[in-house]
PDB file of N, H, CA, C and O in Angstrom:
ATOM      1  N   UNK A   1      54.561  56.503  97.569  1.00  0.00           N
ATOM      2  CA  UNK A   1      54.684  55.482  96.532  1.00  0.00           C
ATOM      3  C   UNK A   1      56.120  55.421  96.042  1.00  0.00           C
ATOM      4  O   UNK A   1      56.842  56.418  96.045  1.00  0.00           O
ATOM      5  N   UNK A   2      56.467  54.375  95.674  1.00  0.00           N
ATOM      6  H   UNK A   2      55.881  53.565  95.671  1.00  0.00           H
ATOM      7  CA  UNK A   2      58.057  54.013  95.006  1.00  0.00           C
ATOM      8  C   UNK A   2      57.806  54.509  93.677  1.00  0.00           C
ATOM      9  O   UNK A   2      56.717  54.860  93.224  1.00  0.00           O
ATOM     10  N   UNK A   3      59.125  54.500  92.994  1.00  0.00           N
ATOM     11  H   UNK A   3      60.010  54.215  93.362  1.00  0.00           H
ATOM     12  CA  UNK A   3      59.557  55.252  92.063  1.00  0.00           C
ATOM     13  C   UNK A   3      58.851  54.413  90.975  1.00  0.00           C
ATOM     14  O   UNK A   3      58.007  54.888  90.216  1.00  0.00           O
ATOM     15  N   UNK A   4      59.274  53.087  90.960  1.00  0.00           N
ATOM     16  H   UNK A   4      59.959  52.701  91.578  1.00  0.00           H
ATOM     17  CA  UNK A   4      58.405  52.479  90.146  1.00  0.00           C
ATOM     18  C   UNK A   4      56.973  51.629  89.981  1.00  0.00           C
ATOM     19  O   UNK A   4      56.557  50.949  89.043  1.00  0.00           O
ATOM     20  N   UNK A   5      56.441  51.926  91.178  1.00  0.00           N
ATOM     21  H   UNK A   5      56.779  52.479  91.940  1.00  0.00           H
ATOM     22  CA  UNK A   5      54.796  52.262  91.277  1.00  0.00           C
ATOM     23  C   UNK A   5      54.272  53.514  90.406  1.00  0.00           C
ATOM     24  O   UNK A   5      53.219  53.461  89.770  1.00  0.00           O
ATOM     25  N   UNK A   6      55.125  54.661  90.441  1.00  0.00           N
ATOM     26  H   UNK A   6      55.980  54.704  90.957  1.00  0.00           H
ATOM     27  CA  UNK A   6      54.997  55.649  89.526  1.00  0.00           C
ATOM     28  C   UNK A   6      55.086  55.736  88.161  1.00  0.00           C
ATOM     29  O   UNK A   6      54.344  56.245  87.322  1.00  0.00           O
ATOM     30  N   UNK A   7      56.055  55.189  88.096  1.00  0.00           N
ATOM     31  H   UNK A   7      56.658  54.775  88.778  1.00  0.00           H
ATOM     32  CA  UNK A   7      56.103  55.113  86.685  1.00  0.00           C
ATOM     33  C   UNK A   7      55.240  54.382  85.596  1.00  0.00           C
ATOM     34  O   UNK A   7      54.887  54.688  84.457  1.00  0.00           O
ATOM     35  N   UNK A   8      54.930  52.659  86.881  1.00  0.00           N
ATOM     36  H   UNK A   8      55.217  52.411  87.806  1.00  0.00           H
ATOM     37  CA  UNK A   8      53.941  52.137  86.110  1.00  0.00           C
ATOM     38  C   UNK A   8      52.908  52.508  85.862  1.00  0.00           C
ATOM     39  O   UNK A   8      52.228  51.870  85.058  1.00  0.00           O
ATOM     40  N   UNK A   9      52.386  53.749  86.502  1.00  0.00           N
ATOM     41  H   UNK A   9      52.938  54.268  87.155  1.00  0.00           H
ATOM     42  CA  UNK A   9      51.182  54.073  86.582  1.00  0.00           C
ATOM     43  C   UNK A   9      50.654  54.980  85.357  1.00  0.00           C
ATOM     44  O   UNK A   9      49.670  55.131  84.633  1.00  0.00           O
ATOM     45  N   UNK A  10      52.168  55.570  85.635  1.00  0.00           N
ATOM     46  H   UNK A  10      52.968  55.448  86.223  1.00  0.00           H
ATOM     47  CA  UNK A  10      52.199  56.876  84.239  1.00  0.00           C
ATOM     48  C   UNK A  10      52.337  55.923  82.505  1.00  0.00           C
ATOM     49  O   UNK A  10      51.545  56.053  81.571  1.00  0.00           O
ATOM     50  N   UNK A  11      53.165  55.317  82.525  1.00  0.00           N
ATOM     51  H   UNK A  11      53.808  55.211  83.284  1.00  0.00           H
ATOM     52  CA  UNK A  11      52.652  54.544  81.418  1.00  0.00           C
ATOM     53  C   UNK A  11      51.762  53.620  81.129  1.00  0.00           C
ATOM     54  O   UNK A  11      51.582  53.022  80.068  1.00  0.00           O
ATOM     55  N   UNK A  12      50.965  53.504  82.599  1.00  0.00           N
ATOM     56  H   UNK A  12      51.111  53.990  83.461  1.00  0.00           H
ATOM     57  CA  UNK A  12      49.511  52.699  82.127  1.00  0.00           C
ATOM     58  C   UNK A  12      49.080  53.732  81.743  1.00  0.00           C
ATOM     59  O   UNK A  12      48.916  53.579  80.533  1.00  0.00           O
ATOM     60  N   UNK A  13      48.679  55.072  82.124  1.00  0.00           N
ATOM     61  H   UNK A  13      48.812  55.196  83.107  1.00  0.00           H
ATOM     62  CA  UNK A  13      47.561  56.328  81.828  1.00  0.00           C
ATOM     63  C   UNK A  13      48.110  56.725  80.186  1.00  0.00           C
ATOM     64  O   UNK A  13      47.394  57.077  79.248  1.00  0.00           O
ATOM     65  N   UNK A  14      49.443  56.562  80.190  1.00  0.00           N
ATOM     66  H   UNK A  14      50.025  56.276  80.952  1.00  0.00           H
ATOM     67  CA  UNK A  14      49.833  56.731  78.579  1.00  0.00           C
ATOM     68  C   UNK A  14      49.007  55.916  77.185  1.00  0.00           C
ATOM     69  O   UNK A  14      48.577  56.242  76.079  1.00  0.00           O
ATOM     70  N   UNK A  15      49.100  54.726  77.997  1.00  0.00           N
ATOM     71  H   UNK A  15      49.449  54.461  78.895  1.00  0.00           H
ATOM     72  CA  UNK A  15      48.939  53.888  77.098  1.00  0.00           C
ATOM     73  C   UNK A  15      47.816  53.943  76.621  1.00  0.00           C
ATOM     74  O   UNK A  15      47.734  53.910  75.393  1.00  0.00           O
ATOM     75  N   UNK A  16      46.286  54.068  77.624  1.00  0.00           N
ATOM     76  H   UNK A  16      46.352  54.094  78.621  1.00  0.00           H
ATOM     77  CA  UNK A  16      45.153  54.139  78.049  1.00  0.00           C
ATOM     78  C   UNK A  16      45.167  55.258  77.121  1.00  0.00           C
ATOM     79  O   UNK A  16      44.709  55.030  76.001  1.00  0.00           O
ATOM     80  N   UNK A  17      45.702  56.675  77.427  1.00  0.00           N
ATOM     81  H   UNK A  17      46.074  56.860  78.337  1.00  0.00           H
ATOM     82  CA  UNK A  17      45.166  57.883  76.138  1.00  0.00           C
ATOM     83  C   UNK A  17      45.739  57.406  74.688  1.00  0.00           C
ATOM     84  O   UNK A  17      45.120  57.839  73.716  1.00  0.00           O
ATOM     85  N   UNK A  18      46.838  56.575  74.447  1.00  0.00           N
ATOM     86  H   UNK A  18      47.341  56.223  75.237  1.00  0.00           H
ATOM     87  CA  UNK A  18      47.152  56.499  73.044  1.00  0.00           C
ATOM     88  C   UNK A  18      45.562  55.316  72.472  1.00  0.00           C
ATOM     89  O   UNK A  18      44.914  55.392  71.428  1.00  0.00           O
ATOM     90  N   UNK A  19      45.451  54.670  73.251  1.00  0.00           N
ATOM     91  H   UNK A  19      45.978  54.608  74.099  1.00  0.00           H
ATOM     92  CA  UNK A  19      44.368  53.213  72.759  1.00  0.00           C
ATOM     93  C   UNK A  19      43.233  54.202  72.517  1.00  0.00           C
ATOM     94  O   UNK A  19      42.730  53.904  71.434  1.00  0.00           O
ATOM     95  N   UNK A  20      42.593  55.283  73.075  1.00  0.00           N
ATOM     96  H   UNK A  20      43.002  55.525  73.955  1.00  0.00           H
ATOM     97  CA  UNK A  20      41.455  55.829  73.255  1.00  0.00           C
ATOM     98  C   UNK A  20      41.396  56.551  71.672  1.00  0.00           C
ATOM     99  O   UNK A  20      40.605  56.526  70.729  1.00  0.00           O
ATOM    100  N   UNK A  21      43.124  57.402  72.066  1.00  0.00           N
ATOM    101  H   UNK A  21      43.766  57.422  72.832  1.00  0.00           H
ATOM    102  CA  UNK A  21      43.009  58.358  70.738  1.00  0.00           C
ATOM    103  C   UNK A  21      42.968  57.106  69.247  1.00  0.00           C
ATOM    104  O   UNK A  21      42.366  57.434  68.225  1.00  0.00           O
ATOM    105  N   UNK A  22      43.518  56.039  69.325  1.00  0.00           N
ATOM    106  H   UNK A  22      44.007  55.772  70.156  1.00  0.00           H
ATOM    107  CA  UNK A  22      43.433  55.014  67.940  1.00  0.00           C
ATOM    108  C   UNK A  22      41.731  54.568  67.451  1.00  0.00           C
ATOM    109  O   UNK A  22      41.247  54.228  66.371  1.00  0.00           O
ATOM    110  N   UNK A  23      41.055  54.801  69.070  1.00  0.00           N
ATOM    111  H   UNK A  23      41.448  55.077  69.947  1.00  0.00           H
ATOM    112  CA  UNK A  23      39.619  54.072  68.707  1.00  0.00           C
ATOM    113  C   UNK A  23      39.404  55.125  67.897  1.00  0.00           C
ATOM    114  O   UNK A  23      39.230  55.028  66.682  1.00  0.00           O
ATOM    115  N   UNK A  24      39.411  56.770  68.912  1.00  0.00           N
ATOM    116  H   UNK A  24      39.553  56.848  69.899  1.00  0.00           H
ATOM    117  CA  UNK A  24      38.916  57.746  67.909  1.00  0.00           C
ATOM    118  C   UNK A  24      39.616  58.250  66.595  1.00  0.00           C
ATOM    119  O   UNK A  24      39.147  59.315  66.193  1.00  0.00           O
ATOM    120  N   UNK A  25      40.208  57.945  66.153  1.00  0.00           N
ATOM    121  H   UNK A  25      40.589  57.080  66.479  1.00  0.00           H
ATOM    122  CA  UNK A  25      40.814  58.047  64.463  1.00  0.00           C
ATOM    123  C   UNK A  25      40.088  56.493  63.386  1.00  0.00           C
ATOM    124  O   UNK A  25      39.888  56.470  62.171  1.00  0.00           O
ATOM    125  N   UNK A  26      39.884  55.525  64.278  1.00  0.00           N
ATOM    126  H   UNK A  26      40.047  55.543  65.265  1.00  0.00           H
ATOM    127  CA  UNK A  26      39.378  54.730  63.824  1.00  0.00           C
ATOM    128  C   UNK A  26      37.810  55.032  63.314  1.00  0.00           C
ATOM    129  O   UNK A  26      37.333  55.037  62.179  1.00  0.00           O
ATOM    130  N   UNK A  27      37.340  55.229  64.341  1.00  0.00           N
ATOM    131  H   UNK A  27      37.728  55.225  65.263  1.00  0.00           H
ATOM    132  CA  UNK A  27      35.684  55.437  64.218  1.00  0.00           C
ATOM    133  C   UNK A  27      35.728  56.636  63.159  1.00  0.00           C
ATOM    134  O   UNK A  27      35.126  56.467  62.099  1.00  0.00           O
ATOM    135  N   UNK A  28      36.414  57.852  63.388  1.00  0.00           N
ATOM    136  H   UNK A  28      36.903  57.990  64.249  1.00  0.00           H
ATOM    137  CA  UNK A  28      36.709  58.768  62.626  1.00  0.00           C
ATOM    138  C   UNK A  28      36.797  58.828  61.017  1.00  0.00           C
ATOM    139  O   UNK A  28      36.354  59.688  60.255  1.00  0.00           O
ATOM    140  N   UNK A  29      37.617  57.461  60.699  1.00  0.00           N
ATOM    141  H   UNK A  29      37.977  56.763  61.317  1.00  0.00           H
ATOM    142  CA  UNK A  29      37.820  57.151  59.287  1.00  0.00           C
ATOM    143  C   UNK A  29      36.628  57.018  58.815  1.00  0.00           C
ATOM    144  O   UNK A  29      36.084  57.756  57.994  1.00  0.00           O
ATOM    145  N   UNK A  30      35.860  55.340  59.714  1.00  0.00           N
ATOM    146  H   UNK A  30      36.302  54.740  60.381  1.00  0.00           H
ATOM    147  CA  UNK A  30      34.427  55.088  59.152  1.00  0.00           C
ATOM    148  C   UNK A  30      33.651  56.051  58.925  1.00  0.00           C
ATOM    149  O   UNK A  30      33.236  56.230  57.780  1.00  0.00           O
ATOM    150  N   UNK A  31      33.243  56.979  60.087  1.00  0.00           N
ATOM    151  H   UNK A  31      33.580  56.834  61.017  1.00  0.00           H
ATOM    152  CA  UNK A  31      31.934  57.864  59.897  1.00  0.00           C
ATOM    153  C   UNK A  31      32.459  58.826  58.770  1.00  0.00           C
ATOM    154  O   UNK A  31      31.721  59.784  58.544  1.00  0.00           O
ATOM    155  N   UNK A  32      33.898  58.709  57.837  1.00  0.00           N
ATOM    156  H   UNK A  32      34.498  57.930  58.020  1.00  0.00           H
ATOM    157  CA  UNK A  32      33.802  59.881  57.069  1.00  0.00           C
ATOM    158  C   UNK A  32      33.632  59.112  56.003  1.00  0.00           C
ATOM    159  O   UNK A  32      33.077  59.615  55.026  1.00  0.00           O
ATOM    160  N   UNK A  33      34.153  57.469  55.947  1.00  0.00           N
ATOM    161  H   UNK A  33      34.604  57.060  56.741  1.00  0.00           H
ATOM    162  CA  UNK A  33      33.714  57.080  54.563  1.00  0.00           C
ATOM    163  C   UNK A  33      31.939  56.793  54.128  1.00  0.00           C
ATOM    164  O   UNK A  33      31.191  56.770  53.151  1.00  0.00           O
ATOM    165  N   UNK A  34      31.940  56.580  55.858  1.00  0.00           N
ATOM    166  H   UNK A  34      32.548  56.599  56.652  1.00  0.00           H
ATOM    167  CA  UNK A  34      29.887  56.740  55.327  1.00  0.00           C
ATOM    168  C   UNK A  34      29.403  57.902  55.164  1.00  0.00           C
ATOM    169  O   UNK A  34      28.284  58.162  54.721  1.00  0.00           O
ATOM    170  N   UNK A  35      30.233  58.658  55.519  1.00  0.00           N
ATOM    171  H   UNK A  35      31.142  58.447  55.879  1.00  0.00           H
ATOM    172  CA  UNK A  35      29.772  60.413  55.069  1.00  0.00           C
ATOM    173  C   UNK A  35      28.925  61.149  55.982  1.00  0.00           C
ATOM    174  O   UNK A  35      28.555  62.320  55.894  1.00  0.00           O
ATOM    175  N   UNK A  36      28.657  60.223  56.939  1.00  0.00           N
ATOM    176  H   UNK A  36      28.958  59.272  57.010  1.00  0.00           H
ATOM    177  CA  UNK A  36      28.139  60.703  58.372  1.00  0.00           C
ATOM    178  C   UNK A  36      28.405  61.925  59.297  1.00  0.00           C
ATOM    179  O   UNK A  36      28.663  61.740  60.486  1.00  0.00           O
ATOM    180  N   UNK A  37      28.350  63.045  58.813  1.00  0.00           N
ATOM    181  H   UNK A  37      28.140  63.194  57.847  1.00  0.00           H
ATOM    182  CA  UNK A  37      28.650  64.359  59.061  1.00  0.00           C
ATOM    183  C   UNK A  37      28.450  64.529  60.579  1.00  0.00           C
ATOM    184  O   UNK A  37      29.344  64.819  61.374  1.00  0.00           O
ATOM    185  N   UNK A  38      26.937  64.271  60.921  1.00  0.00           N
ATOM    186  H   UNK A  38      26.211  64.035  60.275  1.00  0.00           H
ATOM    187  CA  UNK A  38      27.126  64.453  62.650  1.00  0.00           C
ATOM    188  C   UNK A  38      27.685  63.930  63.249  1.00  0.00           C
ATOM    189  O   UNK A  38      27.921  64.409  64.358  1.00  0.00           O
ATOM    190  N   UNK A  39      28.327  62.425  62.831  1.00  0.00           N
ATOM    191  H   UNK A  39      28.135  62.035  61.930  1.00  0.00           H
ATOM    192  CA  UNK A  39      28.787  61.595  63.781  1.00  0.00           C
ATOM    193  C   UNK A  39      30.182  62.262  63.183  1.00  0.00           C
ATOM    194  O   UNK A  39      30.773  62.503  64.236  1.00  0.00           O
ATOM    195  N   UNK A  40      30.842  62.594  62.379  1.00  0.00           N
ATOM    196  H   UNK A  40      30.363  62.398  61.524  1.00  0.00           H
ATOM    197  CA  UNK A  40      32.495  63.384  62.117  1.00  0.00           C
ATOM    198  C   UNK A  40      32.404  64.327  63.585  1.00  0.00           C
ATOM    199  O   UNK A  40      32.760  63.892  64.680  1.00  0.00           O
ATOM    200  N   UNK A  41      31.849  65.702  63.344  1.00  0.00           N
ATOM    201  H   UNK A  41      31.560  66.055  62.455  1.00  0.00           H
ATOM    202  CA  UNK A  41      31.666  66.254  64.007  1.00  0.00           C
ATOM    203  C   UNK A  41      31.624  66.433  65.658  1.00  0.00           C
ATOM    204  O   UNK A  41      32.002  67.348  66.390  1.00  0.00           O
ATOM    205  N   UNK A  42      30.950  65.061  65.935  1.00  0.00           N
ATOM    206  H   UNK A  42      30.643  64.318  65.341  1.00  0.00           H
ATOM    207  CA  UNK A  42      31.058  64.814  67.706  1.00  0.00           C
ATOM    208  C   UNK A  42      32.061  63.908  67.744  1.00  0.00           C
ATOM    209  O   UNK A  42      32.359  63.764  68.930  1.00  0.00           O
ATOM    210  N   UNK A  43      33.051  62.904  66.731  1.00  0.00           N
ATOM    211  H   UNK A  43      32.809  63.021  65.768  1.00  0.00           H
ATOM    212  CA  UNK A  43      33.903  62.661  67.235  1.00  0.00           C
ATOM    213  C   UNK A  43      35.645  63.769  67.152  1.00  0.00           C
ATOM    214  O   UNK A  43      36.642  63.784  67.874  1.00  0.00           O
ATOM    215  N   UNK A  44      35.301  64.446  66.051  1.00  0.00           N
ATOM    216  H   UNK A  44      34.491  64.433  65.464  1.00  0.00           H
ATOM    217  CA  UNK A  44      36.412  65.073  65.971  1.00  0.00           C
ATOM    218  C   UNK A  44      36.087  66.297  67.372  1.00  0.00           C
ATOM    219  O   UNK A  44      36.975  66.413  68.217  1.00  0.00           O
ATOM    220  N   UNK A  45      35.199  66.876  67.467  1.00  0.00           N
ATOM    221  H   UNK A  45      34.478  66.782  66.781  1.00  0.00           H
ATOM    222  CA  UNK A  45      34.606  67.458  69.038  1.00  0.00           C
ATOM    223  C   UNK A  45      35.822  66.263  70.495  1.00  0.00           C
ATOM    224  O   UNK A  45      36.901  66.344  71.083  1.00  0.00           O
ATOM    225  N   UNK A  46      35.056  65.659  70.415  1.00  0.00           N
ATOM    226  H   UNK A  46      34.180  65.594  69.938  1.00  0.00           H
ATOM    227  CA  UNK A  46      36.094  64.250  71.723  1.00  0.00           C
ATOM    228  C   UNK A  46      37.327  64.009  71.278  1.00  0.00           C
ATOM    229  O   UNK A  46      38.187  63.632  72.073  1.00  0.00           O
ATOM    230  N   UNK A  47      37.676  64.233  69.621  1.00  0.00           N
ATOM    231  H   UNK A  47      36.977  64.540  68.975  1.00  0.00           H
ATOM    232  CA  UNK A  47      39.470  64.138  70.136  1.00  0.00           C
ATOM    233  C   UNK A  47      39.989  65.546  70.511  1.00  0.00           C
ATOM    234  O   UNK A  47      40.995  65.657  71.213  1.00  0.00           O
ATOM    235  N   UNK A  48      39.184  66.829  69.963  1.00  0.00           N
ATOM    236  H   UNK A  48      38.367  66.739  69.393  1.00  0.00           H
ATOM    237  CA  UNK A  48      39.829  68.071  70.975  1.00  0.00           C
ATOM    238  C   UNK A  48      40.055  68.106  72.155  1.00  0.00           C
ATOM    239  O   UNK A  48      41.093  68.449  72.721  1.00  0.00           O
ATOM    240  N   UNK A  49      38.788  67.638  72.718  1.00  0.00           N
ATOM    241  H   UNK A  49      37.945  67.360  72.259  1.00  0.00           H
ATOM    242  CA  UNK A  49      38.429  67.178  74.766  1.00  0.00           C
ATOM    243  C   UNK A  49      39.619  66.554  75.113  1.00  0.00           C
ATOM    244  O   UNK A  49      40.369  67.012  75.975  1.00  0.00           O
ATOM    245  N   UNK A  50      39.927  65.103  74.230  1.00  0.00           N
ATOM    246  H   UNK A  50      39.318  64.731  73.530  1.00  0.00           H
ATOM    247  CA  UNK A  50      40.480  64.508  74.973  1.00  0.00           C
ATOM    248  C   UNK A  50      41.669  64.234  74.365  1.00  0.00           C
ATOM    249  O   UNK A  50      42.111  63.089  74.275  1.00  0.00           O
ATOM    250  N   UNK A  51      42.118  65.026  74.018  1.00  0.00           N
ATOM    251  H   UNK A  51      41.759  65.956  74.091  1.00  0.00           H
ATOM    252  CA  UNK A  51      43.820  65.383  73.156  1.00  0.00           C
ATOM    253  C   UNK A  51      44.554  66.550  74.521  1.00  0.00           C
ATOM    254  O   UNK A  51      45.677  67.036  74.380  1.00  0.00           O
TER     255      UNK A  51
END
């Protein structure tokens, strides 16, 4: 692969983990203002995984 086949690739996969990690801080906020303890819990669980 060329240099910049590479690169595009690496800042698509960048981009892809920053969008993922925003959903999960997002959802994160909600389930704490509804006070939704299990749902805190399995998402703060998936941003460890996937941090």
């Amino acid at each position: 692969m060329n240099q910049n086949r590479l690169q595009s690739i690496s800042k698509s996969r960048e981009a892809h983990r920053v969008n993922i990690q925003r959903s999960l801080e997002h959802r994160l906020e909600i389930a704490r203002a509804k006070g939704d303890e299990e749902l805190i819990r399995q998402l703060e669980a998936e941003m460890r995984y996937s941090s």
